[in-house]
matplotlib code that plots the C-alpha trace (Angstrom):
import matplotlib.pyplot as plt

x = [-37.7, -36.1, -34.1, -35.4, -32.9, -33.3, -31.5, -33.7, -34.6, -38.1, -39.6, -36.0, -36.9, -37.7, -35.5, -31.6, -31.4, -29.3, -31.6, -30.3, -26.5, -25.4, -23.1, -21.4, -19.4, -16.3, -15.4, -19.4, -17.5, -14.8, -18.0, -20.4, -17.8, -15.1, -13.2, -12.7, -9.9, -8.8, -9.3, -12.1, -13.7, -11.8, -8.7, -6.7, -8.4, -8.3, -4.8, -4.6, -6.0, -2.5, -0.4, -1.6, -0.8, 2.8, 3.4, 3.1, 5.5, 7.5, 7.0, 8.8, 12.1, 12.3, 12.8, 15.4, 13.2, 12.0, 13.9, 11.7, 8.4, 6.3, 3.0, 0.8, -1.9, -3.5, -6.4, -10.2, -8.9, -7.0, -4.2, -1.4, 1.2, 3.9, 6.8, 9.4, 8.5, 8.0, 4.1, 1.0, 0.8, -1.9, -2.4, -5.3, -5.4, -5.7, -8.4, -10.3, -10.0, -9.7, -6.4, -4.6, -4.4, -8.1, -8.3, -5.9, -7.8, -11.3, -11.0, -9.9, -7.0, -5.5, -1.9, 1.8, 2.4, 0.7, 2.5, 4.9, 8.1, 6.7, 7.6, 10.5, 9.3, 6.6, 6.0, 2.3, -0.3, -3.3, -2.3, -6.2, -5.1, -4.7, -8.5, -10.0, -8.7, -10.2, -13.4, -13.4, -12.9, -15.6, -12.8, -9.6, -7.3, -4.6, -1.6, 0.9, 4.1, 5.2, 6.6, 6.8, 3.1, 1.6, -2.2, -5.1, -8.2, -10.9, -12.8, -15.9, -16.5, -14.4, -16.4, -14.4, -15.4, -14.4, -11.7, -7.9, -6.8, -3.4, -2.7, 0.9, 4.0, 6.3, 10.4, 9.9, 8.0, 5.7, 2.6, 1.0, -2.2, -5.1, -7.8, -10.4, -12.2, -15.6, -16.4, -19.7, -17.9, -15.4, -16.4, -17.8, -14.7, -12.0, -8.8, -5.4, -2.9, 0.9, 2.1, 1.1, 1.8, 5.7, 6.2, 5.2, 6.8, 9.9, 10.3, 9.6, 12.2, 15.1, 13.9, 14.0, 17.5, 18.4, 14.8, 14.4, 10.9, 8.9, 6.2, 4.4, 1.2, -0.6, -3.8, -3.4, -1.6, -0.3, 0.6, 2.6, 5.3, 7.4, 10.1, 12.5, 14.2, 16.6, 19.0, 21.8, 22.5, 18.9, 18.1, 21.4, 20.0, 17.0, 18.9, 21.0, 17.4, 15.5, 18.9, 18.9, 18.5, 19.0, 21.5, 22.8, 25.6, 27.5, 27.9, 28.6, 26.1, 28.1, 26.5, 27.6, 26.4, 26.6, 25.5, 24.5, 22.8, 21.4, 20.1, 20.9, 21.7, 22.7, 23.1, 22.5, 23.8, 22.5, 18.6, 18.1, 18.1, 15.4, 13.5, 10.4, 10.2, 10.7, 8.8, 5.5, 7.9, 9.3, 7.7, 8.4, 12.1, 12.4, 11.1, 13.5, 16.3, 15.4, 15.3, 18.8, 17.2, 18.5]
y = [-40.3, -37.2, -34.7, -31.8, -28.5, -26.6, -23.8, -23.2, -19.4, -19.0, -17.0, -17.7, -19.0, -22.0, -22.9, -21.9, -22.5, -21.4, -18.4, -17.0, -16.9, -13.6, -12.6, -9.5, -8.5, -6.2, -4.2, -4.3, -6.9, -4.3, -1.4, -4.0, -5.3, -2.5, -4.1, -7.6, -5.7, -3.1, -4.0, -1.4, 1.6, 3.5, 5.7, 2.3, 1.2, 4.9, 5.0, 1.5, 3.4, 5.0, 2.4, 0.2, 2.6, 3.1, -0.6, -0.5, 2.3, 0.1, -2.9, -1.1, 0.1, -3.5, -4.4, -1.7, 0.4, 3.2, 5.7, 8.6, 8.4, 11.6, 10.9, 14.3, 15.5, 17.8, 20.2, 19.0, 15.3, 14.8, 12.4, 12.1, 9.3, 9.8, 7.5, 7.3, 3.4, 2.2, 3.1, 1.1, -0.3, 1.2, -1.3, -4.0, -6.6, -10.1, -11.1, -8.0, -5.9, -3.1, -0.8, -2.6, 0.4, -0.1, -3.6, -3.2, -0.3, -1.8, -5.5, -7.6, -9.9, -8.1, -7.1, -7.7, -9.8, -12.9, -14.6, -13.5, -12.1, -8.3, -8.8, -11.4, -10.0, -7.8, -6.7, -6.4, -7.7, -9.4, -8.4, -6.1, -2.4, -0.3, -1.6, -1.7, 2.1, 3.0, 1.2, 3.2, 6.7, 9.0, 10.1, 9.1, 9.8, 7.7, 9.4, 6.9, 8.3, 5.4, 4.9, 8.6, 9.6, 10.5, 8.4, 9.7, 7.9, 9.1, 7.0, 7.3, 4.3, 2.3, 2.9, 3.8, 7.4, 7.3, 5.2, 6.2, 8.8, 10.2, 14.0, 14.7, 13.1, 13.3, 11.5, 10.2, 7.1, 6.7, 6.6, 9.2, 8.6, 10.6, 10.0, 11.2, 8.6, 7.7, 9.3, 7.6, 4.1, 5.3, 6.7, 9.8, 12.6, 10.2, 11.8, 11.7, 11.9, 13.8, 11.6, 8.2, 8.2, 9.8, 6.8, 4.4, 5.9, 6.1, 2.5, 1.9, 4.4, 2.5, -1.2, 0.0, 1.5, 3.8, 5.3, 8.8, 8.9, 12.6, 13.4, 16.4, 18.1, 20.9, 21.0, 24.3, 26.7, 28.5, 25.2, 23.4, 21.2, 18.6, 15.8, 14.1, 10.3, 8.6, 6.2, 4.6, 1.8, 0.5, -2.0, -0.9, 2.5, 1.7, -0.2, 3.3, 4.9, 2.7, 2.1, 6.0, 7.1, 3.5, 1.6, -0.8, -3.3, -2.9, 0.4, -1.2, -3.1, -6.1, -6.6, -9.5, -10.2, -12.5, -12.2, -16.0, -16.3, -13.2, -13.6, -11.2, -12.7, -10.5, -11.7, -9.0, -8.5, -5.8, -6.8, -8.1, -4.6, -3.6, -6.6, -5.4, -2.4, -4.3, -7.6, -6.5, -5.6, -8.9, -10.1, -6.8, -7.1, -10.4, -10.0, -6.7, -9.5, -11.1, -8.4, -7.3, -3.7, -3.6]
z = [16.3, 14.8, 17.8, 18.3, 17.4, 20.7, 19.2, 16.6, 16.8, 16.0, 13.6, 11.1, 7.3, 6.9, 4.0, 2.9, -1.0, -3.7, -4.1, -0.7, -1.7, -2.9, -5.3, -5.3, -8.3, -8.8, -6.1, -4.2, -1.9, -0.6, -0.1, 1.6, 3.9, 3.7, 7.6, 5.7, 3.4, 5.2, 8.9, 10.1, 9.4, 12.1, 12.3, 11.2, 8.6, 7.3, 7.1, 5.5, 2.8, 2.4, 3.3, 0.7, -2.2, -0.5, -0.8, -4.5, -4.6, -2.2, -4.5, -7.4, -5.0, -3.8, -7.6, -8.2, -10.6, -7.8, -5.6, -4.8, -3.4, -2.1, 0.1, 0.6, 2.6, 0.4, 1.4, 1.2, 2.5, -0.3, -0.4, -3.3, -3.7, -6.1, -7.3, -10.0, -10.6, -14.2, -14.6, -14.2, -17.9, -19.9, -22.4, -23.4, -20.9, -23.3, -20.5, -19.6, -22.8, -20.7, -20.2, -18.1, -15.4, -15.1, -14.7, -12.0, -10.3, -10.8, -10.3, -6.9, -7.4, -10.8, -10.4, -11.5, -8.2, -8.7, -11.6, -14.3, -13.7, -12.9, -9.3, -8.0, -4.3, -2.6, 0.4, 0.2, 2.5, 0.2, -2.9, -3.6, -2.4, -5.0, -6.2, -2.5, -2.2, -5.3, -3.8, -0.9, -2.5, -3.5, -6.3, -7.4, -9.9, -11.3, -13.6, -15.3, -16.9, -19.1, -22.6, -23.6, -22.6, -19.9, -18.9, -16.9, -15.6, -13.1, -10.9, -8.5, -5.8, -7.6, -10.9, -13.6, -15.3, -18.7, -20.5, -20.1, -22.2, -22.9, -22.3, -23.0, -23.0, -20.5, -20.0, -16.9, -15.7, -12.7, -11.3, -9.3, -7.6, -6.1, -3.5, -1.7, 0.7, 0.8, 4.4, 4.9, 4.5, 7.3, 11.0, 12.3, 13.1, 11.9, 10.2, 8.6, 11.6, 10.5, 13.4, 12.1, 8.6, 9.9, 11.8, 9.1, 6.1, 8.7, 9.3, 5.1, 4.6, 7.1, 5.6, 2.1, 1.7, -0.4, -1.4, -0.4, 0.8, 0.8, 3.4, 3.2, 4.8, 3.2, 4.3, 5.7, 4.1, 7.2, 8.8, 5.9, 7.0, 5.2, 6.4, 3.9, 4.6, 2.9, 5.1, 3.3, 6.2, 6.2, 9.1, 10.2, 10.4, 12.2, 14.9, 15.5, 15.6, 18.0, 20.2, 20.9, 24.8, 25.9, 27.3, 24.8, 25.1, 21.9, 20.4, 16.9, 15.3, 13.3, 9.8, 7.7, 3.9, 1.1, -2.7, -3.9, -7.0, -7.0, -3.3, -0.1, 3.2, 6.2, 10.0, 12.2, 16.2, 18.2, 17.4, 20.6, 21.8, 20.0, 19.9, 21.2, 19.1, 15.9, 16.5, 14.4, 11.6, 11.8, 8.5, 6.3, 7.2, 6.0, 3.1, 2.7, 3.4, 0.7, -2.2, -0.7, -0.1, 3.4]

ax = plt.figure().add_subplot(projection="3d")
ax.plot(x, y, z, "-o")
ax.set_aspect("equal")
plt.show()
């Protein structure tokens, strides 16, 4: 005699069949389940937004080709992320045959870090931001300096608007890119906090060394305010920062490297001290260590 399933709810269909699998396609995974890639729809996940266009910008200083990067806060919710890095390339994609700057702001998974020799080492999280931000934003705009021209495409819930186009030329390389969020994706009276993004673009600033790293906030034009960092010692640095107002047991903090095929290694004493500050950050800073960028 068959058990009976006591936990069967009643009134639920009767039958689960290929025909009730979904398939979502592009980026409709990120805007149906936006807290699966970006952690929620709150304050956090908000500001993920931005952190996850920083970390390509991050990406490019780890690999030497990057020193200047400028976040701003611009009016109307506007956020702008600048670097000097080589340019998001802008040519057909053998797979795609799209540009490859759209395929890599329009499609999960596409990117210079998961194969090749684009990237030796990034400090990314999932390796989808650039493409879930553009998913998220109502509009966004991406500008690539590269090979003498400057490139421009638009995009609308992660929808491209037309095909890249060229509109000058330009010396420089770069990428520079523009968003506005989707606010009904996110929640009711959340924001972009000065506070926050200072503190994280601090700690990329001391674990990336050597990259001067440009905050600015001009929302409000009476209230503008900018903050510039650039830290030469790296970790080193950020030990000097977090150590300040405390009691600390050695007042120099012993650094010790070696340069093995093309590898970093540095021992650090004094972290003890600021252990508990540091422990989330754990992770980043070893794979700084790695690139020899701190």
């Amino acid at each position: 005699m068959a058990l009976e399933n006591k936990n069967l709810k009643k009134g639920a269909p009767a039958s689960y069949g290929a025909r009730d699998i979904t398939v979502l396609e592009g980026l409709e995974p990120v805007r149906k389940r936006p807290g699966m890639y970006i952690g929620s729809t709150g304050v956090d996940g908000l500001h993920h937004l931005i952190w996850e266009v920083v970390d390509n910008s991050i990406d490019e200083a780890l690999g030497g080709f990057c020193n200047r990067i400028e976040v701003t806060l611009e009016p109307k919710n506007i956020v702008t992320i600048k670097d000097n890095g080589r340019g998001i390339p802008v040519e057909k994609h053998h797979q795609t045959k799209k540009s490859a700057l759209e395929t890599v702001m329009t499609m999960l998974h596409a990117g210079g870090k998961f194969g090749g020799a684009g990237y030796k080492v990034s400090g990314g999280l999932h390796g989808v931001g650039v493409s879930v931000v553009n998913a998220l934003s109502i509009w966004l705009k991406a500008e690539v300096r590269r090979d003498g021209g400057v490139y421009v495409q638009e995009y609308s819930q992660g929808k491209s608007r037309k095909p890249v186009r060229k509109t000058g030329s330009s010396k420089e390389t770069g990428t520079t890119i523009s968003f506005e969020p989707d606010w009904t994706v996110f929640d009711r009276g959340v924001s972009f906090s000065w506070n926050t993004i200072l503190k994280h673009l601090r700690q990329q600033a001391y674990l990336t060394k050597g990259v001067r790293v440009i905050f600015k906030d001009e929302r409000r034009r009476e209230k503008q305010k900018n903050y510039h960092f650039y830290f030469e010692g790296g970790i080193k640095s950020y030990v000097y920062f977090l150590n300040q107002g405390k009691e600390i047991k050695n007042e120099k903090i012993f650094t010790w490297k070696k340069k093995r095929k093309r590898l970093m290694l540095k021992s650090l004493c004094n972290i003890l001290t600021a252990i508990k500050n540091t422990f989330l950050l754990l992770p980043i800073i070893f794979i700084r260590l790695r690139a020899g960028r701190i």
